[in-house]
C-alpha positions as CSV (number, residue, x, y, z in Angstrom):
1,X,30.9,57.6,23.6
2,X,30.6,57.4,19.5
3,X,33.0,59.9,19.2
4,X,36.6,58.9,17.7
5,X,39.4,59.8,20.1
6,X,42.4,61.5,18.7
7,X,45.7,59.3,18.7
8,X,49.5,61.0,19.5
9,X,51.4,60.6,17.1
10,X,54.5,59.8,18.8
11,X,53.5,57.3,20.9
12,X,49.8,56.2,19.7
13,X,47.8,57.0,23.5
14,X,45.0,58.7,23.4
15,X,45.1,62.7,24.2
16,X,42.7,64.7,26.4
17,X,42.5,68.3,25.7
18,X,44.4,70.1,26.3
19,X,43.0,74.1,26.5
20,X,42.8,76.0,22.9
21,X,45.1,77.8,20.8
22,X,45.0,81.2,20.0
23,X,42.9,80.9,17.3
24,X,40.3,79.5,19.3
25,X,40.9,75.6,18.3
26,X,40.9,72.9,21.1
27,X,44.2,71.6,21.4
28,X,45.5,68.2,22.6
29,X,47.6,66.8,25.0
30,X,49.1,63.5,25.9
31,X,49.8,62.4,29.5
32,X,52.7,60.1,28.7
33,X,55.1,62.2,26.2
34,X,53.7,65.6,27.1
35,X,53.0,66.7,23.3
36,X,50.5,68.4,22.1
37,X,48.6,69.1,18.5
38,X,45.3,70.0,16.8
39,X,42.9,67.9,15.5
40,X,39.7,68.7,13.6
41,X,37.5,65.5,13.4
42,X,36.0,64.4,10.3
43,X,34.7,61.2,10.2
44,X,33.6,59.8,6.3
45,X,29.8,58.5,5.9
46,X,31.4,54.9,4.8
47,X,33.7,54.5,7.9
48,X,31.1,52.0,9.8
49,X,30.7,50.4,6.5
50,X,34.4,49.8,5.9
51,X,35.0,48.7,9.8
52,X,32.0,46.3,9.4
53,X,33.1,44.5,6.4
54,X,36.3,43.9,8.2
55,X,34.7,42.6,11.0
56,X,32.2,39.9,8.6
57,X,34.8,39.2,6.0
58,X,38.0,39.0,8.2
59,X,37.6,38.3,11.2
60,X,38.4,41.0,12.9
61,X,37.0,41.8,16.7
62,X,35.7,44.3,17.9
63,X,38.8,44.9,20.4
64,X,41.2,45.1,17.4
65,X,38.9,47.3,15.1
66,X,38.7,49.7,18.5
67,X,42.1,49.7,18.4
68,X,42.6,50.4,15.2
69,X,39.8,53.1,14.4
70,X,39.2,54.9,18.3
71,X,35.4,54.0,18.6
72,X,34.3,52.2,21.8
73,X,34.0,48.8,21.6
74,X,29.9,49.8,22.7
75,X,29.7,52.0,20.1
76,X,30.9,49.5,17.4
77,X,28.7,47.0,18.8
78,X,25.7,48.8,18.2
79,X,26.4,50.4,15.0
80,X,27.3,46.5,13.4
81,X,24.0,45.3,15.0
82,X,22.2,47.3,13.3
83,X,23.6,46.6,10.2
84,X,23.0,42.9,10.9
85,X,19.0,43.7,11.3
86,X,19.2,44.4,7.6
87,X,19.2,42.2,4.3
88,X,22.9,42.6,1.9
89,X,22.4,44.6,-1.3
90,X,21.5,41.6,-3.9
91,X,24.3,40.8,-6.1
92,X,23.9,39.8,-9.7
93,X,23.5,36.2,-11.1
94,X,26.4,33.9,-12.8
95,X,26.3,33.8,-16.3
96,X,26.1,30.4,-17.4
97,X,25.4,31.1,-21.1
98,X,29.1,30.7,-21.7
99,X,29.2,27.3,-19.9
100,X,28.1,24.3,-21.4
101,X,28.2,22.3,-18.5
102,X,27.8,23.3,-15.1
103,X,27.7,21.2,-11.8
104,X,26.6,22.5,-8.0
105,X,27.8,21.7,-5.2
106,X,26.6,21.7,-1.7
107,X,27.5,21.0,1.5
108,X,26.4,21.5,5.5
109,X,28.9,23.1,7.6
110,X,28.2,22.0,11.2
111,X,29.4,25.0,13.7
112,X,27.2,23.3,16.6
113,X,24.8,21.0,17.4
114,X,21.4,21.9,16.2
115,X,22.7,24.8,13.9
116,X,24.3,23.9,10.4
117,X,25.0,25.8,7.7
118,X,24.1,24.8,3.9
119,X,26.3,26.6,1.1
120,X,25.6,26.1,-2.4
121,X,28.5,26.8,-5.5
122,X,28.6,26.0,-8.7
123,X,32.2,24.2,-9.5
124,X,34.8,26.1,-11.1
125,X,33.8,29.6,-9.6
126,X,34.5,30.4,-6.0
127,X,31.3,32.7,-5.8
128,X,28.7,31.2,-3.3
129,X,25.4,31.0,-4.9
130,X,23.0,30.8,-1.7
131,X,23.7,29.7,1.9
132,X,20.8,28.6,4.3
133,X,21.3,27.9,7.9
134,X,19.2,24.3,9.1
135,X,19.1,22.4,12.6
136,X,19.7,19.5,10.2
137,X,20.3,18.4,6.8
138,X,16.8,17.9,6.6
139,X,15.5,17.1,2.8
140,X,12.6,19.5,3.2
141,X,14.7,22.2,3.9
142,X,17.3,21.2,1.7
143,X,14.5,20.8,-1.4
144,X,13.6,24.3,-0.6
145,X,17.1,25.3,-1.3
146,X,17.5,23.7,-4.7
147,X,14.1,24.9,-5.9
148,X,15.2,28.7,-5.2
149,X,18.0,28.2,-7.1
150,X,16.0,27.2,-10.2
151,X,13.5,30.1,-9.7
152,X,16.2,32.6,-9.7
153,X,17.4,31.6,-13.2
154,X,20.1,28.5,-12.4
155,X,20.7,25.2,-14.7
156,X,23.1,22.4,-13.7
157,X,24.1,19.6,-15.4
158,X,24.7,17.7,-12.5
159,X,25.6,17.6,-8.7
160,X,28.3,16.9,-6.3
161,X,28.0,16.4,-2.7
162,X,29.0,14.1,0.4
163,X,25.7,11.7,0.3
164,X,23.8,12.4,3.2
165,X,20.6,11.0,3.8
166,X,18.4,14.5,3.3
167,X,20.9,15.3,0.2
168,X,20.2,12.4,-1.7
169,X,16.4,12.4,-0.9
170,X,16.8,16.3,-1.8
171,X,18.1,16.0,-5.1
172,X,16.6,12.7,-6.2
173,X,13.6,14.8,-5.9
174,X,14.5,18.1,-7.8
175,X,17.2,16.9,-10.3
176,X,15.7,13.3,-10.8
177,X,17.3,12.7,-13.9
178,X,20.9,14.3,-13.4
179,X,23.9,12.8,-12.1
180,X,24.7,12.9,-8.2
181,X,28.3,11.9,-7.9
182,X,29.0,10.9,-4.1
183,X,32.2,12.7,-3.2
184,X,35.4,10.3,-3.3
185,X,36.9,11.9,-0.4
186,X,34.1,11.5,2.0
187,X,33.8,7.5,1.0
188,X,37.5,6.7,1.5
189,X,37.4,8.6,4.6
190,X,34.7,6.5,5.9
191,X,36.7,3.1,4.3
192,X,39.8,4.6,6.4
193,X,37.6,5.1,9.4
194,X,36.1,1.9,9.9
195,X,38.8,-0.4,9.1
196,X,42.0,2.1,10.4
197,X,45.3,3.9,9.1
198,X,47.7,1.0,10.0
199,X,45.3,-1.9,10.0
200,X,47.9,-5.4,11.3
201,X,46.1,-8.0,9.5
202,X,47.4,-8.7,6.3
203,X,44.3,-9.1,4.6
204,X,42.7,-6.1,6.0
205,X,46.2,-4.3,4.8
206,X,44.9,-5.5,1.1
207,X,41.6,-4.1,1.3
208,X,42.7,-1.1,2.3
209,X,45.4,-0.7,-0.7
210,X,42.1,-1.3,-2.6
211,X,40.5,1.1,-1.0
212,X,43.4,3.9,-1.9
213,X,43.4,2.7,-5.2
214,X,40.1,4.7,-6.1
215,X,42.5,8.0,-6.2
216,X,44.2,6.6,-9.6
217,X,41.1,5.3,-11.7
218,X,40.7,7.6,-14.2
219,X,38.4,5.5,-17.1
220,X,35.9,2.9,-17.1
221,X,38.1,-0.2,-17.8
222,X,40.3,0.6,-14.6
223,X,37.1,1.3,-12.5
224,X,36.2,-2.7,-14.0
225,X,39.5,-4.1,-13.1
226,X,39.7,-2.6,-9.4
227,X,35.5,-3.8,-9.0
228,X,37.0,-7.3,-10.1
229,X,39.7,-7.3,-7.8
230,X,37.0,-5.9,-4.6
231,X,35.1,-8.6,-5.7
232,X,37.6,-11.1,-5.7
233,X,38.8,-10.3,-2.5
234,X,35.5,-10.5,-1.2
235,X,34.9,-14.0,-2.4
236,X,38.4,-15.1,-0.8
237,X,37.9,-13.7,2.7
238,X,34.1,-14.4,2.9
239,X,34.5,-16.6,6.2
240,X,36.1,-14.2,7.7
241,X,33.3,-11.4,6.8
242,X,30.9,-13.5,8.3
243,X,33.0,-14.4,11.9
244,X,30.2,-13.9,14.9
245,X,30.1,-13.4,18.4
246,X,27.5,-15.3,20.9
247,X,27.1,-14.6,24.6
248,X,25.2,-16.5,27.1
249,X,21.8,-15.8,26.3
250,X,22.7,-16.4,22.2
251,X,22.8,-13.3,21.1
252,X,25.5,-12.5,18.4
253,X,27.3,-10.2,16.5
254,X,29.5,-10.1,13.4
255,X,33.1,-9.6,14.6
256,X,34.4,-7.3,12.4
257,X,31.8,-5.0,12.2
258,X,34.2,-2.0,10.4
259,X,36.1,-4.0,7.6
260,X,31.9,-5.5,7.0
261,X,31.3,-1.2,6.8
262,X,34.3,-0.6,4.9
263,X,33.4,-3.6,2.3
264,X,29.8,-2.3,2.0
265,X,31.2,1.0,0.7
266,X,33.9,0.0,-1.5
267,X,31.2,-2.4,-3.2
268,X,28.4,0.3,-4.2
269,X,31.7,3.0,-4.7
270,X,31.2,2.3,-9.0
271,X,27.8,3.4,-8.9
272,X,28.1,6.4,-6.8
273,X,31.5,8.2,-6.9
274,X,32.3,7.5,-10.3
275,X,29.7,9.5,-12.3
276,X,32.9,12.1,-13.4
277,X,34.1,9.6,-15.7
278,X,30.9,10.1,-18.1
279,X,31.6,13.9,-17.4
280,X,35.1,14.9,-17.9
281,X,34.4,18.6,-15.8
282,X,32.3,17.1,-13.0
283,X,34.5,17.2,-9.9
284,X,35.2,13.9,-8.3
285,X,35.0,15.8,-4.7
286,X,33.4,18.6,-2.8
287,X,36.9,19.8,-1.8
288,X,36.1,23.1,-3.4
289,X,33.8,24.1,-1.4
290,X,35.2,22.4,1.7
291,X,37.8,25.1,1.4
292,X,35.4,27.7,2.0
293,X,34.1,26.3,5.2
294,X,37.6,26.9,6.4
295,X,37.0,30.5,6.0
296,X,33.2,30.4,7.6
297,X,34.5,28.4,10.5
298,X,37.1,30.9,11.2
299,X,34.8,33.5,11.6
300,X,32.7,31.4,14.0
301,X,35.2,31.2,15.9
302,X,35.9,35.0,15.9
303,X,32.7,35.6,16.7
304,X,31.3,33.1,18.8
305,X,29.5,35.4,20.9
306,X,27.1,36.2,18.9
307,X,23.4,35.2,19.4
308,X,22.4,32.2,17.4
309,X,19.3,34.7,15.6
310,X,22.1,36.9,14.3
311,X,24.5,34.2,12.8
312,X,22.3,33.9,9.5
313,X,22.1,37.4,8.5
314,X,25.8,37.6,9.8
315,X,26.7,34.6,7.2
316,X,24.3,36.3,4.3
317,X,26.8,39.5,4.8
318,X,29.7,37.6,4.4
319,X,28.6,35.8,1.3
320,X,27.8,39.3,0.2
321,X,31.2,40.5,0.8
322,X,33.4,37.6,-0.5
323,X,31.0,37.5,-3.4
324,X,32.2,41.0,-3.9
325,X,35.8,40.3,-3.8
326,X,35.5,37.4,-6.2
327,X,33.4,39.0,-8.9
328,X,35.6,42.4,-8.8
């Protein structure tokens, strides 16, 4: 079954045997064209190791590396289980001596519900410096993460992330005293959210040209000027903040529940996404590493079949392999 099946090279079928020269060699046949040749089998130690990387780092399935290489799709299946029972060769640390200034970021990946991965990069350099897979972004777990990363040898002058509840808590606790910028884009896509793309109300239409203002403040007297002018805007349209609701029994509600969201954000935006204008290299987003996730959700995807116990070592290969790739 693990043996590779010799291809015909005229039209790429598999061939049977087909008896044995004169020599004494097996010879092959193919049913379709009728041709026949020698083959001697030799089959290099790293050729698992070489089909398996493909499979982790791009994608590929076990059908189209089958087709590729002539193992059984069983045989293949085994062999790359049992390289996902072991841990990836450890890869050497960043230097940072060079840098003086460096800022992580992290982020959660959600591939399903209960089961989220958390990747961790320093900005500027596309290797991934630790990945952890949670049922949450739980600050215990997430704590856990950023103290490894300081026992292994890592300094950071600051962090970038999205803002989440256990993230904040997380690094409020480990880097007390180091900027956590709150990535832009997540904010404004929560402003866009609440109050909508194409909002009709004129005012609204206002607050959200506010709101896509943020993308062009570049210094500290601009990031003034636009708080004055949220502020101001605020003060004009404060009745209509404050419109409620009542039903028959008295109970109420405020009426426009997502321009009330989208105003809560916009007002605490200077002291949360705005830490990058006392540090010229801090990123203002976690795009960087939101590009990665592209790649790790493509090979969930791919690979969807595999048992939720395997998809962590599966993920700590693949950071071994694009690691690889970067730092060659």
């Amino acid at each position: 079954m693990g043996l590779k099946r010799p291809k015909c090279l005229s039209c790429k079928n598999s061939l049977t045997i087909w008896g044995k020269t004169s020599s004494g060699k097996k010879r092959y046949g193919c049913n379709t064209c009728r041709k026949t040749r020698t083959y001697r089998q030799k089959i290099p130690k790293t050729d698992f190791f070489s089909l398996f990387r493909q499979y982790v780092l791009w994608g590929h399935t076990y059908a189209q590396i089958a087709d590729l290489s002539g193992y059984s799709i069983q045989y293949l299946s085994k062999k790359f289980h049992f390289y996902l029972t072991q841990e990836p060769p450890i890869l050497p640390l960043l230097d940072q001596t060079s840098q003086p200034e460096t800022f992580l970021l992290l982020d959660g990946l959600w591939l399903k519900r209960g089961f989220i991965l958390m990747a961790y990069r320093q900005s500027r350099n596309l290797t991934i410096l630790h990945i952890s897979v949670v049922g949450r972004e739980a600050a215990t777990k997430i704590t856990k993460d950023l103290r490894h990363l300081l026992v292994i040898g890592y300094r950071f002058t600051g962090v970038v992330s999205d803002g989440g509840t256990g993230i904040v808590k997380a690094v409020g606790d480990v880097f007390p005293h180091k900027p956590h910028q709150i990535c832009l884009a997540h904010l404004h896509r929560d402003v866009i959210n609440a109050i909508g793309k194409f909002p009709k109300s004129e005012r609204v239409k206002q607050l959200k040209q506010l709101a896509d203002h943020v993308w062009l403040i570049e210094s500290k007297e601009a990031l003034r000027w636009w708080q004055e002018q949220v502020n101001e805007w605020i003060t004009a349209h404060n009745a209509f903040l404050k419109e409620k609701k009542y039903d028959l029994d008295y109970n109420w509600w405020f009426i426009h529940k997502g321009v009330r969201r989208a105003v809560n954000i916009l007002r605490d935006l200077p002291y949360t996404s705005f830490k990058f204008l006392d540090f010229p290299l801090m990123p203002k987003t976690t795009n960087e590493i939101e590009a990665q996730f592209g790649h790790l959700g493509k090979r969930w995807l791919s690979h969807r079949g595999l048992k939720t116990e395997s998809w962590e070592q599966f993920m700590k290969w693949f950071v071994y392999f694009y690691n690889q790739d970067k730092l060659s």
